[in-house]
C-alpha positions in Angstrom: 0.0 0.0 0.0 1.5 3.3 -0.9 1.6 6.1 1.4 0.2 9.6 0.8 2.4 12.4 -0.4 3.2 14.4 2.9 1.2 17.3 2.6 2.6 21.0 1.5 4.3 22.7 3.9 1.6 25.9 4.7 1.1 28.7 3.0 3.2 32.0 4.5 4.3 35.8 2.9 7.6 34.3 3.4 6.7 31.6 1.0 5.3 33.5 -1.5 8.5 35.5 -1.7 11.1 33.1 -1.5 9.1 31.4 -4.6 8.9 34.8 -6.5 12.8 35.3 -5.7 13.1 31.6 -7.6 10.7 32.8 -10.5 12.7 36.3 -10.9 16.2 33.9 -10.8 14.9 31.7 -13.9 12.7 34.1 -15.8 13.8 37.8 -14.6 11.7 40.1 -12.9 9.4 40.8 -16.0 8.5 36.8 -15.4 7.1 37.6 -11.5 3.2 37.5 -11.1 0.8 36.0 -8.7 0.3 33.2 -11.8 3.6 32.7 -12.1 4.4 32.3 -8.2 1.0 30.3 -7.5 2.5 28.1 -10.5 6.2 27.7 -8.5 4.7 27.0 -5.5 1.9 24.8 -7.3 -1.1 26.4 -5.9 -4.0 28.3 -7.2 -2.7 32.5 -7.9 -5.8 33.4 -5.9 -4.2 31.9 -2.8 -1.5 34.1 -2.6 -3.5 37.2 -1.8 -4.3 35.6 1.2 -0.2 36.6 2.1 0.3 38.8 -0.6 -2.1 42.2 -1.3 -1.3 42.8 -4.4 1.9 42.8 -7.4 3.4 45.6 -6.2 3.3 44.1 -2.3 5.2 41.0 -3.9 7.8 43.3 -5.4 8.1 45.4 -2.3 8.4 42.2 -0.5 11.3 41.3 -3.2 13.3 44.0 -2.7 13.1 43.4 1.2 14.9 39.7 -0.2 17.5 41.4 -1.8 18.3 43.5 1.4 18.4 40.7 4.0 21.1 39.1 2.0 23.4 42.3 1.4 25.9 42.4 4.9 24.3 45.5 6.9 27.3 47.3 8.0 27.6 48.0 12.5 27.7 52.0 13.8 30.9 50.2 16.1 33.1 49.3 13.1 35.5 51.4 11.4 33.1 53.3 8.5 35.8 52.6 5.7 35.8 48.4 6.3 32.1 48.7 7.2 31.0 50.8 3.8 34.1 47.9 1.6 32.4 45.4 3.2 28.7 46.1 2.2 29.7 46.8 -0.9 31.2 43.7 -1.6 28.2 41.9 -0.2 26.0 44.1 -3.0 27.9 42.7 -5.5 27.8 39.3 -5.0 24.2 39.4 -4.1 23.1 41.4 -6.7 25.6 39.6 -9.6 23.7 36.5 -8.1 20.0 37.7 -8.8 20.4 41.1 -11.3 16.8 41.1 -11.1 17.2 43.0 -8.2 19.2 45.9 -9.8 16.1 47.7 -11.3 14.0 46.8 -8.3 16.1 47.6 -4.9 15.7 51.4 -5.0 12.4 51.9 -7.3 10.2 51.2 -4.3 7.7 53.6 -3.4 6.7 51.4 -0.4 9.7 50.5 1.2 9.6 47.4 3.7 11.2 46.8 6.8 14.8 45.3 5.8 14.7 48.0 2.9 14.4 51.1 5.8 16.5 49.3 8.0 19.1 48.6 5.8 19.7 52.3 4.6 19.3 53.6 7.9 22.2 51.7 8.9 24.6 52.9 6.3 23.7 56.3 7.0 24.1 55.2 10.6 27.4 53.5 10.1 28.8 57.4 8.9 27.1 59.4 11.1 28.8 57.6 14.0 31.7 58.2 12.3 31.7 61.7 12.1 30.1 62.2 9.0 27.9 65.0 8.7 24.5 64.8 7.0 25.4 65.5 3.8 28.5 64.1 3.5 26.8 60.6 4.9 24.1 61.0 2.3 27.2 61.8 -1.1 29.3 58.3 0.3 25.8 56.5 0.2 25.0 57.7 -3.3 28.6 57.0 -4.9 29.2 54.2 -3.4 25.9 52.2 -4.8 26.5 54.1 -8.1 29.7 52.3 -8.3 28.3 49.1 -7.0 25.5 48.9 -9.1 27.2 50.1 -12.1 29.5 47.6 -11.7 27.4 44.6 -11.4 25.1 46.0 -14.5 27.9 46.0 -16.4 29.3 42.7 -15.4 26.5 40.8 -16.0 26.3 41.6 -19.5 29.4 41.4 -20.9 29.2 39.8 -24.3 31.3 36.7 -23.3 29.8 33.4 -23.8 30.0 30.5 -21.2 33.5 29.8 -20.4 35.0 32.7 -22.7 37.9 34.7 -21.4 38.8 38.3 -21.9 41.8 37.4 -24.0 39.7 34.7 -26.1 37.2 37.5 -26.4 39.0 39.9 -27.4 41.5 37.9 -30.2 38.1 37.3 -32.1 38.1 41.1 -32.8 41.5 40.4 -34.9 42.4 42.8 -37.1 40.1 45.7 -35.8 42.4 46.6 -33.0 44.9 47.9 -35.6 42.3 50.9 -35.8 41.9 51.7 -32.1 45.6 52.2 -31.1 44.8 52.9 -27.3 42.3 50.0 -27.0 45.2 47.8 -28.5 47.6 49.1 -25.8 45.6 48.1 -23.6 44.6 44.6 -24.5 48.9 44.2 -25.1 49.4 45.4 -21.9 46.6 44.2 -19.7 44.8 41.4 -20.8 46.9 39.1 -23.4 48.7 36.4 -21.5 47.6 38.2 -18.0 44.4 36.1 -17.2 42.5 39.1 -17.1 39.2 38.9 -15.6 36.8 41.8 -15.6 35.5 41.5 -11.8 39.2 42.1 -10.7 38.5 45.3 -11.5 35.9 46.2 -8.7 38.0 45.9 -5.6 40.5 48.7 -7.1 37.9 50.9 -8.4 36.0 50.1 -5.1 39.5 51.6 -3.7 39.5 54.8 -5.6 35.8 56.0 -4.4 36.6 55.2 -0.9 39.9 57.2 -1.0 38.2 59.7 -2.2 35.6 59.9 0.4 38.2 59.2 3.1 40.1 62.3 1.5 36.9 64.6 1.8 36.3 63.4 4.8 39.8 63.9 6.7 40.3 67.4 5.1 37.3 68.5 6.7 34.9 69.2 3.9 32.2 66.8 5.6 29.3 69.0 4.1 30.9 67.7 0.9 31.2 71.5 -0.8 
């Protein structure tokens, strides 16, 4: 006699976004709906308003996903290793799921982990000695540069398993036309195991120079 399947686990908000997080990871964001959810989690869409209000609650709750997973930096920690460290946890957890580059600050109902996780960056500098608007510049460049980043090395044209230097000897003779670009291919990537994503940590470097620079010479208002 065989035995009955063991029944679904319930039915919880939590649920519902940890299966639209799965649905956005195979499909992308424009693939998230309360079909498409009801279908990962194999129930009927109608369900999920029971946990879920509406579309725009799932994507709110989404973007609340992506924050629980980027490192929330500590007010005790020095603000420079804090602010490296969150930005390093951005980029792998947005490089992960990109989905959540056009969703994480679109919000116009922000949720709790969203709030909280802003606060404490701006926390993070104040503590330090940041003023206002010095706290609020660093935030701002240093997600530009994080984000930018990531959006541009998702899509780079390279196919599965394709290095820089395989990529770029397929361009052949066009680099005879474009003598900078073919300096720096000489000098940077043929026979150097270039890899684009080295790049962040330095450029990562710069902007946090820079801030610690404004910061020390005591133009905190950032004029």
């Amino acid at each position: 006699m065989s035995r009955p399947p063991p029944p679904r686990p319930a039915l919880s908000t939590q649920r519902v976004i940890d299966a639209a997080s799965r649905v956005a990871d195979a499909s992308g964001l424009a693939g998230v709906s309360m079909r498409s959810v009801g279908r990962e989690l194999e129930v009927e869409a109608m369900s999920l308003y029971h946990h879920v209000a509406s579309k725009d609650a799932l994507l709110d709750g989404l973007a609340d996903w992506v924050f629980e997973r980027i490192e929330t930096p500590s007010p005790s920690g020095p603000w420079r290793a804090e602010m490296e460290g969150r930005a390093h946890s951005a980029r792998t957890v947005l490089a992960a799921h990109p989905w959540g580059l056009g969703l994480i600050e679109s919000r116009r109902s922000p949720g709790p982990a969203t709030l909280h996780h802003h606060d404490a960056v701006l926390g993070c500098l104040r503590a330090a000695g940041f003023t206002v608007a010095l706290a609020g510049h660093a935030f701002s460049v240093l997600d530009a540069y994080v984000y930018g980043f990531v959006l541009t090395e998702v899509n780079l044209p390279f196919q599965p398993g394709e290095s820089a230097e395989d990529f770029v000897a397929d361009l052949g003779p066009l680099m005879s036309a474009y003598p900078h670009l073919a300096e720096m291919v000489a000098e940077q990537i043929v026979g150097r195991d270039y890899a684009y994503g080295n790049e962040f940590a330095y450029g990562l470097e710069l902007v946090l120079d820079g801030l610690e620079e404004r910061f020390g010479t005591g133009l905190r208002g950032g004029g």
